[in-house]
C-alpha positions as CSV (number, residue, x, y, z in Angstrom):
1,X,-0.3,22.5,-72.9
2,X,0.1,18.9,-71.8
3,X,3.5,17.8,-70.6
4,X,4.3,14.1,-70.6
5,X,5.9,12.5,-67.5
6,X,8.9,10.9,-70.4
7,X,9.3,11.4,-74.2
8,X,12.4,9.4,-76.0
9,X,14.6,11.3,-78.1
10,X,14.0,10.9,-81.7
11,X,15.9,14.0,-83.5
12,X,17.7,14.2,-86.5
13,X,21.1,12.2,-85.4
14,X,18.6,9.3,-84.5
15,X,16.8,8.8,-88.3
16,X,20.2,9.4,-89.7
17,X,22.0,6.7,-88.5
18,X,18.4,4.3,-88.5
19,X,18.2,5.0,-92.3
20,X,22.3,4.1,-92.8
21,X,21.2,0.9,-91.1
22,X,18.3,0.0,-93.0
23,X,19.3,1.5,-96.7
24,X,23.6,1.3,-96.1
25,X,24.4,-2.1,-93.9
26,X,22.3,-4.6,-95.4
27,X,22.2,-5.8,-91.9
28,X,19.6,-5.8,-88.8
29,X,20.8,-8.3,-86.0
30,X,23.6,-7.8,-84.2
31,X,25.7,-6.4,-86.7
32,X,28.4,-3.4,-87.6
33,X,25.9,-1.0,-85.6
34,X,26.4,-2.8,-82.2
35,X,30.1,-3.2,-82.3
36,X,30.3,0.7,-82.6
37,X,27.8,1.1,-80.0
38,X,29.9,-1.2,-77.6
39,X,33.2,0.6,-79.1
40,X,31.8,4.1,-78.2
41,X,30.7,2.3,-74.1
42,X,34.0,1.4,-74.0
43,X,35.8,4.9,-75.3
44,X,33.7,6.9,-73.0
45,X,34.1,4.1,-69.7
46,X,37.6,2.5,-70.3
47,X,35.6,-0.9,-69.9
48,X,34.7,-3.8,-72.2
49,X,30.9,-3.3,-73.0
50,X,28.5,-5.7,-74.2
51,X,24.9,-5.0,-75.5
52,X,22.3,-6.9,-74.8
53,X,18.5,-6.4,-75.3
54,X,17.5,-5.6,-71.6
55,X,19.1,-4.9,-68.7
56,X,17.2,-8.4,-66.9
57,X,19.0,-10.6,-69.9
58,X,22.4,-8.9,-69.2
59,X,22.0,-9.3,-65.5
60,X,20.7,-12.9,-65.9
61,X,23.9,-13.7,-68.0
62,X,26.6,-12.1,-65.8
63,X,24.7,-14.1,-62.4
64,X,25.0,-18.0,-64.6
65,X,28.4,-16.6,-66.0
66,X,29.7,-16.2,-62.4
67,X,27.7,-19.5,-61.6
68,X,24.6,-18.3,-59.6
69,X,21.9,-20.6,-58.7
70,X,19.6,-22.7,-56.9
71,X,20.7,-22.6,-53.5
72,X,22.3,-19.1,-53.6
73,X,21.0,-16.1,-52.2
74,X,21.8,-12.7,-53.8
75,X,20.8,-9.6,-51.6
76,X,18.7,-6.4,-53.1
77,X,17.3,-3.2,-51.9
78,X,13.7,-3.6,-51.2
79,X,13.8,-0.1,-52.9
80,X,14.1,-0.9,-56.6
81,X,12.0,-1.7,-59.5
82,X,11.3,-5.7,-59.4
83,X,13.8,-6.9,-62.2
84,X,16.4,-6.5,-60.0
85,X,15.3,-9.2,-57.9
86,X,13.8,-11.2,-61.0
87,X,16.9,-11.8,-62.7
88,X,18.2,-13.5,-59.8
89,X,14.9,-15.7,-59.1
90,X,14.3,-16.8,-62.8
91,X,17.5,-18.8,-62.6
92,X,16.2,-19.9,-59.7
93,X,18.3,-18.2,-57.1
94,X,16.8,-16.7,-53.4
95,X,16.6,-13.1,-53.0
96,X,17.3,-11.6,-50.1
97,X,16.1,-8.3,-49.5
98,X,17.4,-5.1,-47.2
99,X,16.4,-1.8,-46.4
100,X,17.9,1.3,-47.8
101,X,19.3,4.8,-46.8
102,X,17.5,8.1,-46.7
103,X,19.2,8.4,-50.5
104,X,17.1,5.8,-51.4
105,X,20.4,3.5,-51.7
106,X,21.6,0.4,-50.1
107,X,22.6,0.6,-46.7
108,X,26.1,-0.7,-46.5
109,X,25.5,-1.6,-42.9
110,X,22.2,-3.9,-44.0
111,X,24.2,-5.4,-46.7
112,X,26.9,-6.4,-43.7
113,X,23.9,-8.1,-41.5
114,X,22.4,-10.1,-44.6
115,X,25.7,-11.7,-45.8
116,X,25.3,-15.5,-45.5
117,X,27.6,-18.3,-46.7
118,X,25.4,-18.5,-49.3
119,X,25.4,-15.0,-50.6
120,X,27.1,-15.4,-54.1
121,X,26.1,-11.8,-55.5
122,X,24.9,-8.6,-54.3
123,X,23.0,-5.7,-56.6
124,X,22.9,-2.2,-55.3
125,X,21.1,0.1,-57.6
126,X,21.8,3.6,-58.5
127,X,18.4,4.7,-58.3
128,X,17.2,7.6,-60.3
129,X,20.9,8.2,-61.1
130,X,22.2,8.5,-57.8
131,X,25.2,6.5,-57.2
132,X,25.4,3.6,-54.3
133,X,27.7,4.1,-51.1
134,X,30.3,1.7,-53.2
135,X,33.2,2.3,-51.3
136,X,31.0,1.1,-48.4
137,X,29.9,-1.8,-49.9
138,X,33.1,-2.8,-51.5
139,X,34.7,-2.4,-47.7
140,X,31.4,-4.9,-46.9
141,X,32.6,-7.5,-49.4
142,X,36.1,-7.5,-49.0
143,X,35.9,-7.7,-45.6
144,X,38.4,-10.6,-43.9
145,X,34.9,-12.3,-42.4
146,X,32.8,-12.4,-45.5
147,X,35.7,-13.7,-47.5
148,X,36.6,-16.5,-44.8
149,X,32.9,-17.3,-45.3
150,X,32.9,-17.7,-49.0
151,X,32.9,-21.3,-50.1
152,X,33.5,-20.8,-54.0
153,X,31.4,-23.4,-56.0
154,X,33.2,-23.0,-59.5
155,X,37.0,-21.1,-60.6
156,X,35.4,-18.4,-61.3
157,X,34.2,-17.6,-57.3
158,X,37.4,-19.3,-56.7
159,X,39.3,-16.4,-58.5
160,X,37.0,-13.7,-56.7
161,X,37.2,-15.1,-52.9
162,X,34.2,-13.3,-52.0
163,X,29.9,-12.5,-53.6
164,X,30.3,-10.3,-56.9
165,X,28.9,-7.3,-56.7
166,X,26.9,-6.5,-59.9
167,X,25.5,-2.5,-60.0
168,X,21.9,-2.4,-61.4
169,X,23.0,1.1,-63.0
170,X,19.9,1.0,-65.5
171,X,19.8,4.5,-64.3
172,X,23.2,6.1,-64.2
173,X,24.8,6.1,-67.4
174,X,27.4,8.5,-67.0
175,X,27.0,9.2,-63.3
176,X,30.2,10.3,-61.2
177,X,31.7,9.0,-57.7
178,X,34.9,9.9,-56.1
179,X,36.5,11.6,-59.6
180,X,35.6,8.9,-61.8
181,X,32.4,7.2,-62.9
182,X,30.4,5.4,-60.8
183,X,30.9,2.1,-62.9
184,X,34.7,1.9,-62.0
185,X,33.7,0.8,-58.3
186,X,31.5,-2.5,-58.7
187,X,32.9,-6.0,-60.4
188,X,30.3,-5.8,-63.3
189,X,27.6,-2.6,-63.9
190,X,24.7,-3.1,-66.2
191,X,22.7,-0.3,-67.7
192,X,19.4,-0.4,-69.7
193,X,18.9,1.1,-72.6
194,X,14.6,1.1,-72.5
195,X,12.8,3.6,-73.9
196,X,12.6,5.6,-71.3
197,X,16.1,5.8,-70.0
198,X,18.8,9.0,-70.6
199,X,20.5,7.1,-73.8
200,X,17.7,5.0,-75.0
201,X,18.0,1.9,-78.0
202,X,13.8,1.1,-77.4
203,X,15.0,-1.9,-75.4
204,X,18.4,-3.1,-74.4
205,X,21.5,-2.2,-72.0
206,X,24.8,-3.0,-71.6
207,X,27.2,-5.2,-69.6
208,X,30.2,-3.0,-68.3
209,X,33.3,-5.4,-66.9
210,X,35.7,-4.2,-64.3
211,X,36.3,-7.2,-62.9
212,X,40.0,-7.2,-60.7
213,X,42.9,-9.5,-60.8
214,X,43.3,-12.3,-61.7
215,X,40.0,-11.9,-64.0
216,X,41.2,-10.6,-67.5
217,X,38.5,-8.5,-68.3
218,X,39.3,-9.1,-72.4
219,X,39.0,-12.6,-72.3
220,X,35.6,-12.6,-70.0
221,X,34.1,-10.3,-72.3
222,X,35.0,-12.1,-75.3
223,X,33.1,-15.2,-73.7
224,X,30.3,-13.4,-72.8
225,X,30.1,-12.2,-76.8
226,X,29.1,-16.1,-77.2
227,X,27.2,-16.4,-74.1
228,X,24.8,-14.3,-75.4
229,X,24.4,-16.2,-78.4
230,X,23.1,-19.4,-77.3
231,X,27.0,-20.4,-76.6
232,X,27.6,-19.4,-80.1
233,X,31.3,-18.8,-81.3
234,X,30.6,-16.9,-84.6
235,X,27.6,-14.1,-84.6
236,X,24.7,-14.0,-87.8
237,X,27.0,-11.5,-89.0
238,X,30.6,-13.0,-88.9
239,X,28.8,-16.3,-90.2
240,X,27.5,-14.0,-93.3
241,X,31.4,-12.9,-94.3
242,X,33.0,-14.8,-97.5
243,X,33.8,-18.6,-96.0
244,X,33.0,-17.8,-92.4
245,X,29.5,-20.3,-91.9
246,X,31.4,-22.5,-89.6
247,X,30.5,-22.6,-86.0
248,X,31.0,-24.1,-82.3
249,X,29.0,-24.2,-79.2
250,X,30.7,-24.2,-76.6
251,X,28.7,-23.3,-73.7
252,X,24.8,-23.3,-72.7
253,X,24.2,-19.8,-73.2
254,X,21.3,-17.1,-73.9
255,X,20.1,-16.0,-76.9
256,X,20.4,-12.0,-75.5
257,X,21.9,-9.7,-77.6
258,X,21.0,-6.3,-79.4
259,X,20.0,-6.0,-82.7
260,X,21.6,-3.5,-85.1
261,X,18.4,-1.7,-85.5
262,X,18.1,-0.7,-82.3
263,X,22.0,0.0,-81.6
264,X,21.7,2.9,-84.1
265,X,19.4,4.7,-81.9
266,X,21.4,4.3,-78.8
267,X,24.6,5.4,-81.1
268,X,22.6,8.4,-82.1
269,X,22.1,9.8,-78.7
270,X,25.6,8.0,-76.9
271,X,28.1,10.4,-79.5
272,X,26.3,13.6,-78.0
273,X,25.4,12.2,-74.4
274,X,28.4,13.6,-72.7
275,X,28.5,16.7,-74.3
276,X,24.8,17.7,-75.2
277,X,22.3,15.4,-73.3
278,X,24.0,15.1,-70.1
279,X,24.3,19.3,-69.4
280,X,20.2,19.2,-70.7
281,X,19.1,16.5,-68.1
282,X,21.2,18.6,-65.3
283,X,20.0,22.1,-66.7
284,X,16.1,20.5,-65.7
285,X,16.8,19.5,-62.7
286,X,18.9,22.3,-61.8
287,X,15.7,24.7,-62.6
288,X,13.4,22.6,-60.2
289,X,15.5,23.0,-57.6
290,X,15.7,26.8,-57.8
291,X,12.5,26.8,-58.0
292,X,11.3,24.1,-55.3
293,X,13.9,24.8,-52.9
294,X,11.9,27.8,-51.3
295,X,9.4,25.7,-50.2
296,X,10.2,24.2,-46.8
297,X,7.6,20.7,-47.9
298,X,9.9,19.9,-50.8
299,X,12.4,17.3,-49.7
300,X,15.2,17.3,-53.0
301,X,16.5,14.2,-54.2
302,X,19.8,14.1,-54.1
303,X,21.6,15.0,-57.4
304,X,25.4,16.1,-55.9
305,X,27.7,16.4,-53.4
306,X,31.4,16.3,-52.6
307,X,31.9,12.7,-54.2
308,X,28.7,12.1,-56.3
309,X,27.1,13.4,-58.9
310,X,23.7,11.9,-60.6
311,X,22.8,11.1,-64.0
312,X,19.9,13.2,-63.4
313,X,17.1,10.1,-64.9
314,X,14.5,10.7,-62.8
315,X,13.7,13.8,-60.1
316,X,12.7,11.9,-57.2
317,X,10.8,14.5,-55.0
318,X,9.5,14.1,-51.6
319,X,6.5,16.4,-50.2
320,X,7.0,16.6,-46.3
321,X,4.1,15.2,-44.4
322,X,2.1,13.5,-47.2
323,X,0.6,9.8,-46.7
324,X,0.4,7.8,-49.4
325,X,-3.1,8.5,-50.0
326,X,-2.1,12.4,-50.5
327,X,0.7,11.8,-53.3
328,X,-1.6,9.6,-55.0
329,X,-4.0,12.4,-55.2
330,X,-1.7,15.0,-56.1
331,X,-0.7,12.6,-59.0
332,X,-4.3,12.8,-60.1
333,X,-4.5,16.7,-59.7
334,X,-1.4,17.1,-61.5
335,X,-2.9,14.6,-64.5
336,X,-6.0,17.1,-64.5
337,X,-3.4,20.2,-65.4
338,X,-2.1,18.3,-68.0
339,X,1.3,16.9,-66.4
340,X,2.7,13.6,-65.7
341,X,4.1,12.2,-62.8
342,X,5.0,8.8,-61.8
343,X,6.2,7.0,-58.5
344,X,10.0,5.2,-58.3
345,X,9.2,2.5,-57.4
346,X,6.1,0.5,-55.4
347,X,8.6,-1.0,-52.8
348,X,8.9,-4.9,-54.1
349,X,7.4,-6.6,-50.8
350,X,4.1,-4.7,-51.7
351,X,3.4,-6.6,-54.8
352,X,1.6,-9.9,-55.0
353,X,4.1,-11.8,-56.5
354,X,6.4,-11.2,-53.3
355,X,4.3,-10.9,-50.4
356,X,3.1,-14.4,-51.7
357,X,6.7,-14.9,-51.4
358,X,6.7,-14.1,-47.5
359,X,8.9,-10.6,-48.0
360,X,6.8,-8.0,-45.7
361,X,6.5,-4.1,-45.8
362,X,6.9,-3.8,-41.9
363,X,10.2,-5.2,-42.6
364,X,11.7,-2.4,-44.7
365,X,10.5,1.1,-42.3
366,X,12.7,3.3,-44.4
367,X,11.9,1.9,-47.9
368,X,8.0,2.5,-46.9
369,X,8.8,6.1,-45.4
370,X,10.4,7.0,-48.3
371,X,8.3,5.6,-51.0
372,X,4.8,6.9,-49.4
373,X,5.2,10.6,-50.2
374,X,7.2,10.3,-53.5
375,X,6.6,12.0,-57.0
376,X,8.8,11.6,-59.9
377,X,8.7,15.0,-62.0
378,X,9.2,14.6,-65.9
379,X,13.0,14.7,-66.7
380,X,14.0,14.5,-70.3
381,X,16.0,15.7,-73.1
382,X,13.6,18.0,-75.2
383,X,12.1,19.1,-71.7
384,X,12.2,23.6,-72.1
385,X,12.7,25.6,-69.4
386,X,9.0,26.7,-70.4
387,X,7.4,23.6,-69.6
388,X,9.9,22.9,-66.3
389,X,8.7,26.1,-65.0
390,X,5.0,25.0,-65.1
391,X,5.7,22.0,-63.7
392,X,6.7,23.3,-61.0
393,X,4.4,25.8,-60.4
394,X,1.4,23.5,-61.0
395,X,2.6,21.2,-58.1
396,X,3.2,24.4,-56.0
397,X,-0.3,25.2,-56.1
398,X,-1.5,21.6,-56.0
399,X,0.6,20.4,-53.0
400,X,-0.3,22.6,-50.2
């Protein structure tokens, strides 16, 4: 039996609604497929939601929508995979990295030390599902100092008094913090929709607004429609309609958003993700904590407490004691049984691009502690209780 580390889920629901886009529409850009994708976001989150075909495109256009660039600094965990920084250096911004918590989340009291009058945005990242300290970080931002040390360059900084604080939630779709979702805390969340992610559209995400007063969330979003079409005022689609070919640009935009054909998989999967593959992901992880918990080397990710609750993407165990040089191997071991495992993430300042930017291990302790003995065990819908339960016993008898 060979258990892959991820598997999308293609069932019935999915080749349903592909084939009433392909043989019913008579459309496969952005089309009827994504405005019921983003009306179902916005039904399950009480948000405006816009698709977009990764979650680096969406987080690129919300950082030149709120007028990020050179010159600004936007601060990151060092803990997180690298298009979290890369959307803010390709438009030519300087990131600024900080260490994280033993939850693998940004450490509200880092974020407080790296603020600069040049900070314009800040990313925390919900990573593996697990939701950010944002009532900590929100306290951080809205703090009398950091706002008397904003120096707004535009209206829209102007209106906010203070950096935005834009959630890389590529991996909590549906996660929960203090009795709501996790995306009613931050100014703007973003998930991704890629391949491998809980609801999945091949490639793509989405641009949540909860932007607060004076913003009108409405409007923004309806801007950001055109934004992500080159500055566009009509879509392919609304061009196509009986007399509707004329068009403005209004704005220097991206050419970002989702086409219909991949909507309908993400619609698929979305319509049952609260109900059916939710409870499935949390049923898996669930059974590897029964079943790991006895062992005193297995350090649990965290999944749920008082105020959070995961989206239970990824199972981001720690074995007590390894180096890095012993998870690596167990990865190996556990590929020879037929399982796979991955690692979340290789801590930024340990790839070439940025240690050639200056950014150094030694100056992240926790992110390295953290990082050196982690194994990501295979979570995903489809996953039996069979195939969990080998798992797990496989890296029992491989680990120790």
């Amino acid at each position: 039996m060979k258990t892959p580390f991820s598997l999308p889920l293609i069932d019935a629901d999915v080749e349903a609604e592909m084939l009433d886009t392909l043989h019913n529409t008579g459309w496969l850009t952005s089309g009827p497929k994504v405005a019921a994708l983003e009306a179902e976001l916005r039904r399950l989150y009480n948000k405006p939601a816009l698709c977009v075909n990764s979650w680096t495109s969406g987080a690129m256009l919300v950082l030149r929508w709120f007028g990020v660039g050179p010159g600004d600094e936007v601060i990151v965990p060092a803990y997180t995979y690298s298009a979290t920084a890369l959307c803010a250096l390709n438009i030519g911004a300087r990131v600024v990295m900080v260490d994280v918590k033993d939850d693998f989340s940004m450490d509200p009291e880092q974020l407080a030390q790296a603020i600069s009058p040049r900070t314009r945005a800040i990313i925390p990242v919900d990573l593996g599902g697990w939701p950010c300290d944002y009532a900590g970080i929100m306290e951080v931002v809205n703090s009398a100092e950091v706002r008397q040390q904003f120096t707004p360059a535009n209206e829209r900084q102007e209106a906010l008094g203070r950096p935005l604080v834009l959630a890389d939630a590529a991996h909590s779709i549906g996660a929960r913090y203090r009795g709501g979702f996790a995306v009613d805390w931050p100014d703007v969340s973003v998930f991704s929709f890629h391949s491998v992610k809980n609801v999945t559209t091949g490639e793509g995400g989405a641009v949540l607004l909860n932007l607060p007063h004076p913003f009108d969330n409405e409007a923004e979003y309806r801007f950001l429609k055109v934004f992500s079409l080159n500055g566009q005022t009509k879509s392919a689609f609304e061009k196509n309609q009986a007399g509707g070919w004329r068009y403005d640009i209004i704005a220097q935009g991206l050419k970002v958003n989702m086409p219909d054909v991949c909507a309908a998989i993400g619609l698929a999967q979305l319509r049952k993700y609260e109900s059916e593959l939710l409870p499935e992901r949390r049923r898996i992880v669930d059974q590897y904590n029964e079943a790991l918990s006895k062992h005193g080397w297995a350090l649990l990710p965290p999944v749920k407490d008082p105020e959070r609750e995961s989206s239970y993407h990824l199972y981001l165990l720690r074995i007590s004691g390894y180096t890095e040089k012993q998870r690596d191997a167990l990865i190996q071991k556990m590929a020879e049984a037929g399982i796979g495992t991955n690692v979340h993430y290789i801590p930024m300042p340990m790839l070439t691009l940025f240690k050639n930017m200056g950014y150094k291990m030694e100056d992240y302790p926790n992110t390295y502690r953290l990082y050196e003995n982690e194994i990501s065990l295979p979570v995903y819908n489809g996953l039996s209780e069979e195939e969990v339960r080998r798992v797990a016993e496989e890296l029992v008898a491989r680990s120790w």
